[in-house]
N, C-alpha and C positions, 0 to 999 in steps of 0.2 A: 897388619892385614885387616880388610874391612869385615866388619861384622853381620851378619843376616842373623833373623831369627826366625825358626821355622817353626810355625805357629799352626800346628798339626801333628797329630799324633798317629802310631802304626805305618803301614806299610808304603804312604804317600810321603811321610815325613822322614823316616830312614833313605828314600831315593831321593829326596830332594838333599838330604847332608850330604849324598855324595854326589849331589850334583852341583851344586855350588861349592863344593870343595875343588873338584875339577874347574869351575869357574874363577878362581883363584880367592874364594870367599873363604870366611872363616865359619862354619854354622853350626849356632847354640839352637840346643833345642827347648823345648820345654813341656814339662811333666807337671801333670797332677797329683799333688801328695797322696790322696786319696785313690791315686792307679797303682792298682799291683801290675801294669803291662806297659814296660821301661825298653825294651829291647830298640824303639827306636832313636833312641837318645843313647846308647854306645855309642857308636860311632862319630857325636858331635864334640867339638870342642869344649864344651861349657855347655853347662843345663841351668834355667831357671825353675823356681820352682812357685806351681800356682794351688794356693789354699783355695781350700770349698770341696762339693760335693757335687758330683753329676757336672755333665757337659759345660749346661749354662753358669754355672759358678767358676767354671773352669776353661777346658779348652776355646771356648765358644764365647767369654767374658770380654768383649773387644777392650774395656778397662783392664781388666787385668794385665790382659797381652801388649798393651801397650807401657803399662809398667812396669812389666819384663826387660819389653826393647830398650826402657831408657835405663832403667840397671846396667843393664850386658853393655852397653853403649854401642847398641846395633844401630848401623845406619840404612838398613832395610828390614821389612818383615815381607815373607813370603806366608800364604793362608794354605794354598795348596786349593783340596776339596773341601765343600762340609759349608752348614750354616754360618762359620766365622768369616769365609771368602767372599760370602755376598751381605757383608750385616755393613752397611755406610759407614756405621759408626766409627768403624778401625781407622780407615782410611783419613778420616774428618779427625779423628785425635791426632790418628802419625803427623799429620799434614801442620797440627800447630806445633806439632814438638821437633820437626824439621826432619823428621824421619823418613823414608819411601817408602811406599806400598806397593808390592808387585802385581799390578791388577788394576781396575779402571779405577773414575775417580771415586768421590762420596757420594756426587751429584750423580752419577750416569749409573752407580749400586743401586741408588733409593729408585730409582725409576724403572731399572728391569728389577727389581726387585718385588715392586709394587703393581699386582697383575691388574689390577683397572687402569691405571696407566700406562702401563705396556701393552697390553691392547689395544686402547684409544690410541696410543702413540704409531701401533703397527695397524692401525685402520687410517690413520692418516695419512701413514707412507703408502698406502693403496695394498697392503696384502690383505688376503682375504681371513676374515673373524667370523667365530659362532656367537651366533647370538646368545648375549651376555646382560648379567645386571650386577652391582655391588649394592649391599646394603640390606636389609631384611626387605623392607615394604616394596621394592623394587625388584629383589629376587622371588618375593611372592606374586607380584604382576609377570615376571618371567613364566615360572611355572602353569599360570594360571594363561597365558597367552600359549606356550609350546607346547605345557603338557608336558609328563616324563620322558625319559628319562633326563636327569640334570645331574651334572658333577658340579660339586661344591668344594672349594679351596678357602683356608685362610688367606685374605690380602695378601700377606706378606709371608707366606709360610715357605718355606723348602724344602727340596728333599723329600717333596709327597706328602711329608707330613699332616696328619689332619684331613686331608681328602676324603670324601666317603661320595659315592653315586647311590641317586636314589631312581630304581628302578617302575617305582608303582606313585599313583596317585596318595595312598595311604602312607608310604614311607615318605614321602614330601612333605605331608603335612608336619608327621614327629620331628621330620632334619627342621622344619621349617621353627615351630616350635621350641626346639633345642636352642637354635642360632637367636629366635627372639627374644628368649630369656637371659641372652648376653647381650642386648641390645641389638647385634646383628650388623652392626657398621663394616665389622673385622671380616666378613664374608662376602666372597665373590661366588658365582655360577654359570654355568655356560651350557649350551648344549653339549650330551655327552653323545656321542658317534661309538653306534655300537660297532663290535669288530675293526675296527677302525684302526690302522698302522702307525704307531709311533714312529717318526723318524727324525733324529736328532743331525745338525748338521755343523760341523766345527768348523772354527774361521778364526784366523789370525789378525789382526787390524793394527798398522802401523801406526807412527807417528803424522804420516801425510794422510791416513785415512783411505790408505790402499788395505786390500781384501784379501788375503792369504788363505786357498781352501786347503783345509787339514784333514778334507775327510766325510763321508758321513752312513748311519748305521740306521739300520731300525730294529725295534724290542720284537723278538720272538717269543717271550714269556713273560706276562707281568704279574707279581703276587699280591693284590691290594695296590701299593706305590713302588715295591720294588722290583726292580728288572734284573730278572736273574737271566736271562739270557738275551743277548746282542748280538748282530751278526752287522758284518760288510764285506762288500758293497753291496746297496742293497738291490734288494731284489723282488721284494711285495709288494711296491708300484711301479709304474711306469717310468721309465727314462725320462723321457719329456715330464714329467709331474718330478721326478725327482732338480731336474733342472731347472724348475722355476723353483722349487724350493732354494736351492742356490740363490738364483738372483733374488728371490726376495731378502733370504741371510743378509746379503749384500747390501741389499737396500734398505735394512730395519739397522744392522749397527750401527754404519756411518751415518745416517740420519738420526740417532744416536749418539751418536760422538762418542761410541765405545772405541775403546783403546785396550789392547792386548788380545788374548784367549777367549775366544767367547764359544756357546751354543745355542741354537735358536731350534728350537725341536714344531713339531709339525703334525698334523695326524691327519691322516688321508682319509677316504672313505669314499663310498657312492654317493652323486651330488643330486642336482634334481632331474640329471638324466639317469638317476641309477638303473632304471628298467634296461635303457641299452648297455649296461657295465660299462660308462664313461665311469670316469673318478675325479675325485678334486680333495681339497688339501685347504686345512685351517689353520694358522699360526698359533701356537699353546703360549709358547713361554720363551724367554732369553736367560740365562746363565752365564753373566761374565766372570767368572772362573774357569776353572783347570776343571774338566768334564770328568767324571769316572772312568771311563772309557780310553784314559788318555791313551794306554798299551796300543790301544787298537788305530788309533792316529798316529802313534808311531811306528807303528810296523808298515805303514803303508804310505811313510813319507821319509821314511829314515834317519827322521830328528829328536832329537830330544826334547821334548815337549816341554818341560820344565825350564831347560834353557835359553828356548827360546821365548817365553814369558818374561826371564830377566833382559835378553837381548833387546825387545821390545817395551820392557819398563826403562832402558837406558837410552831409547830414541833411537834403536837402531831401525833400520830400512832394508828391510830386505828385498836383494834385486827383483824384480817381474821375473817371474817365471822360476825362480829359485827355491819356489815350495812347489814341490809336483806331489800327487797321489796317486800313488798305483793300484790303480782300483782293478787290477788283473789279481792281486793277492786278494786270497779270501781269508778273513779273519771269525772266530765267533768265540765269544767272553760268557764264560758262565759265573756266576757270583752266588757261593756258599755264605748265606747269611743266615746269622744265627737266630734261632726261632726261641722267643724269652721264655725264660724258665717260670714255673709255678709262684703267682707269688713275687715277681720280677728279682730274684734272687741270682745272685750272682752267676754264674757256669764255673766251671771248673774242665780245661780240655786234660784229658786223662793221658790220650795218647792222638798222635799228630802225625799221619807218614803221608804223604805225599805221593802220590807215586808217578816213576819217572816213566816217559812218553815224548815219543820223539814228536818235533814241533809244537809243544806244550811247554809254556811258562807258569811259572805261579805267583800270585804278589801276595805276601803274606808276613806277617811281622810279629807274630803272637810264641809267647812266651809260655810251654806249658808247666811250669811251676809256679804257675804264677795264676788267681783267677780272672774270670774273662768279665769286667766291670762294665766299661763304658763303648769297648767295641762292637759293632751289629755284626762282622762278616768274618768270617775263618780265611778267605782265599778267596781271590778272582785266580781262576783258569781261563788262559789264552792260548790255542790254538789257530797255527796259519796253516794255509796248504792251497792246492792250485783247484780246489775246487769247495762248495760251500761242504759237499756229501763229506771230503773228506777231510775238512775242520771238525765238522760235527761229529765225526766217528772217534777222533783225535778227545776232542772235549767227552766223550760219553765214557769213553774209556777211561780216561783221567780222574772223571769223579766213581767211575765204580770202583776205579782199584787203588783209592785213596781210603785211610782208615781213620776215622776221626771221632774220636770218645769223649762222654764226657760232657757237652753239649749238642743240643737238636740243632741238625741245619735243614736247609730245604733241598742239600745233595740229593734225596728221591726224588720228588718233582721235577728237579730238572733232567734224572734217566728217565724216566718214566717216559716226559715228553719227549727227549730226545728218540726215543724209543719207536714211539709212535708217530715223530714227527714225517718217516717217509726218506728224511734227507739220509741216512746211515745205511748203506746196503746191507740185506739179509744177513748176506752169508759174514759181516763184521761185527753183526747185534751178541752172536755167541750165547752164552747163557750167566755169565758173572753176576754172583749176588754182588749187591753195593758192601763195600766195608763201613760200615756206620754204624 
């Protein structure tokens, strides 16, 4: 039987073993010596094991991981989510050692990877960009031309990482100041759109460079860079703005030459007709990986997301018209991520219940005898129902009457706003303290 290696850990990597075991794969996992949280590597055939400490020495090592794969004598690596899925480098080793990569190429990584070039790249295919600079002396002429507010990213950052918005002329200077004393090359900035709606859109892309839509959502809560809550279909722009964002998706991967799984996310706002509440829409960023969110793509197209990343890494084609979204289901994702302890000291989850709720899934992987090292999130909570009021009521409920010790999450913020957010009827708000 052929070999994968599923080179991700927690609740992405336990559903991907037994998705490729249904796939008729054989799938090794692999673990950091240094994780006391193994639970998703039960269920694999075979586990490698990778020395070091934290992420980067570890899961996230595209050396290491590819040293694994040629141990186990895998002849696929699956990355899942996470900084590993979009680092060039994995694909660019498998690729000499005759391995597969499930996922786009090295070439087509470094490039949405690389937010000054993905930009320039999606201002060439004519979707619309905020105005942008890379570089310190170049982001200081930004500022000093637009004026605040400006969000600031690493070049090549993920996952939010590192992001910080500066809202005044005085906080510009200090970000400005900070980024110069690294020399500043490594920093990109753009206008930042206050209030402004993120909306992520997911797309499959064949071998022929046809466009599979899977879906698409926008952030109801953001904490800093994390989105603890997601909703679809959505609903806080316009239909027509949601549909060019489609065509543009369309028009930035293939012009791309992305191949597989991708996201190409968007953030709307009022444009320069803001006075009469027109709207318009800026391109952020591309993700050719398996999106967080995948539950929510699949509830609303009835596939296995994961699957069909390998059916697509193996040239398959899928007919026109064979991926439908039912964008009549209303979905909304809330994500319990753990808020770091004092001192960045490990967590320890004391006690872990869950609690059951009809049309609520959980994806969760965590082990509590075990402490909580290298993982940020206790649970995504999914929620469907025939309307967004009563997914939302579904999710609100879910996180109050779930009990989770041990470690801080951000389960209050997100009752709280759920609370307040309007969408949950009165008489379902009730009075439940949170179990936390």
């Amino acid at each position: 039987m052929r070999r994968v290696l599923i080179a991700n850990r927690g609740a992405i990597a336990a559903r991907a073993v037994d998705t490729f075991r249904m796939l008729g794969w054989s799938p090794i996992a692999v673990v950091a010596s240094s994780d006391p949280q193994r639970l998703h590597a039960l269920a694999a055939d075979g586990c490698e094991y990778l020395e070091g400490t934290g992420l980067a020495q570890t899961y996230d090592h595209a050396g290491r991981i590819a040293e694994a794969a040629l141990r186990c004598g895998a002849e696929a690596v699956y990355p899942g989510y996470g900084a590993l899925a979009e680092d060039p480098e994995l694909p660019e080793r498998l690729a000499a050692a005759g391995i597969a990569f499930v996922g786009p190429s090295a070439q087509v990584l470094a490039a949405a990877r690389d937010k000054d070039h993905a930009v320039a790249t999606a201002d060439r295919l004519g979707l619309p960009v905020l105005p942008h600079a890379t570089g310190h002396g170049a982001i200081a002429e930004l500022v000093a031309d637009i004026g605040p507010p400006v969000i600031l990213k690493p070049v090549t950052g993920c996952g939010g990482l590192g992001v910080r918005i500066v809202h005044t002329q005085a906080e510009a200077e200090r970000a400005l100041a900070l980024i110069g004393a690294d020399g500043g090359d490594d920093w990109y900035a753009e206008r930042y759109v206050e209030r402004g709606a993120v909306v992520g859109v997911t797309v499959a892309v064949d071998d022929a460079g046809t466009v599979h839509p899977l879906g698409e959502r926008e952030s109801l809560l953001v904490d800093g860079s994390m989105k603890l809550l997601e909703a679809s279909p959505v609903r806080g722009v316009p239909p027509e703005l949601v549909e060019r964002m489609r065509t543009d998706t369309a028009r930035l991967v293939t012009g791309m030459g992305l191949r597989g799984v991708a996201t190409v996310e968007f953030i709307a706002g009022a444009g320069s007709e803001g006075a009469t509440g027109a709207r318009s829409h800026w391109f952020l960023e591309v993700n050719g990986r398996l999106p967080l969110a995948y539950r929510m793509c699949e509830a609303q197209t009835g596939l296995d997301v994961v699957a069909l990343q390998m059916e697509l890494a193996q040239g398959a084609l899928p007919a026109p018209g064979r991926i439908r979204v039912d964008r009549d289901t209303h979905c909304l994702e809330a994500r319990l991520f753990i808020e770091p302890a004092a001192g960045g000291a490990p967590g320890r989850i004391t006690a872990l219940d869950l609690a059951p709720e009809p049309g609520v899934t959980y994806n969760c992987a965590l082990d509590v005898r075990g402490p909580v090292v290298l993982d940020n999130i206790v649970t995504q909570v999914l929620a469907l129902g025939g309307s967004r009021g009563a997914a939302a009521g579904a999710v609100l409920r879910a996180v109050e009457g779930s009990g989770i010790s041990g470690v801080a999450t951000c389960a209050e913020e997100i009752a709280v706003w759920l609370r307040g957010s309007g969408l949950v009827a009165p008489e379902r708000l009730g009075s439940q303290a949170l179990g936390v």
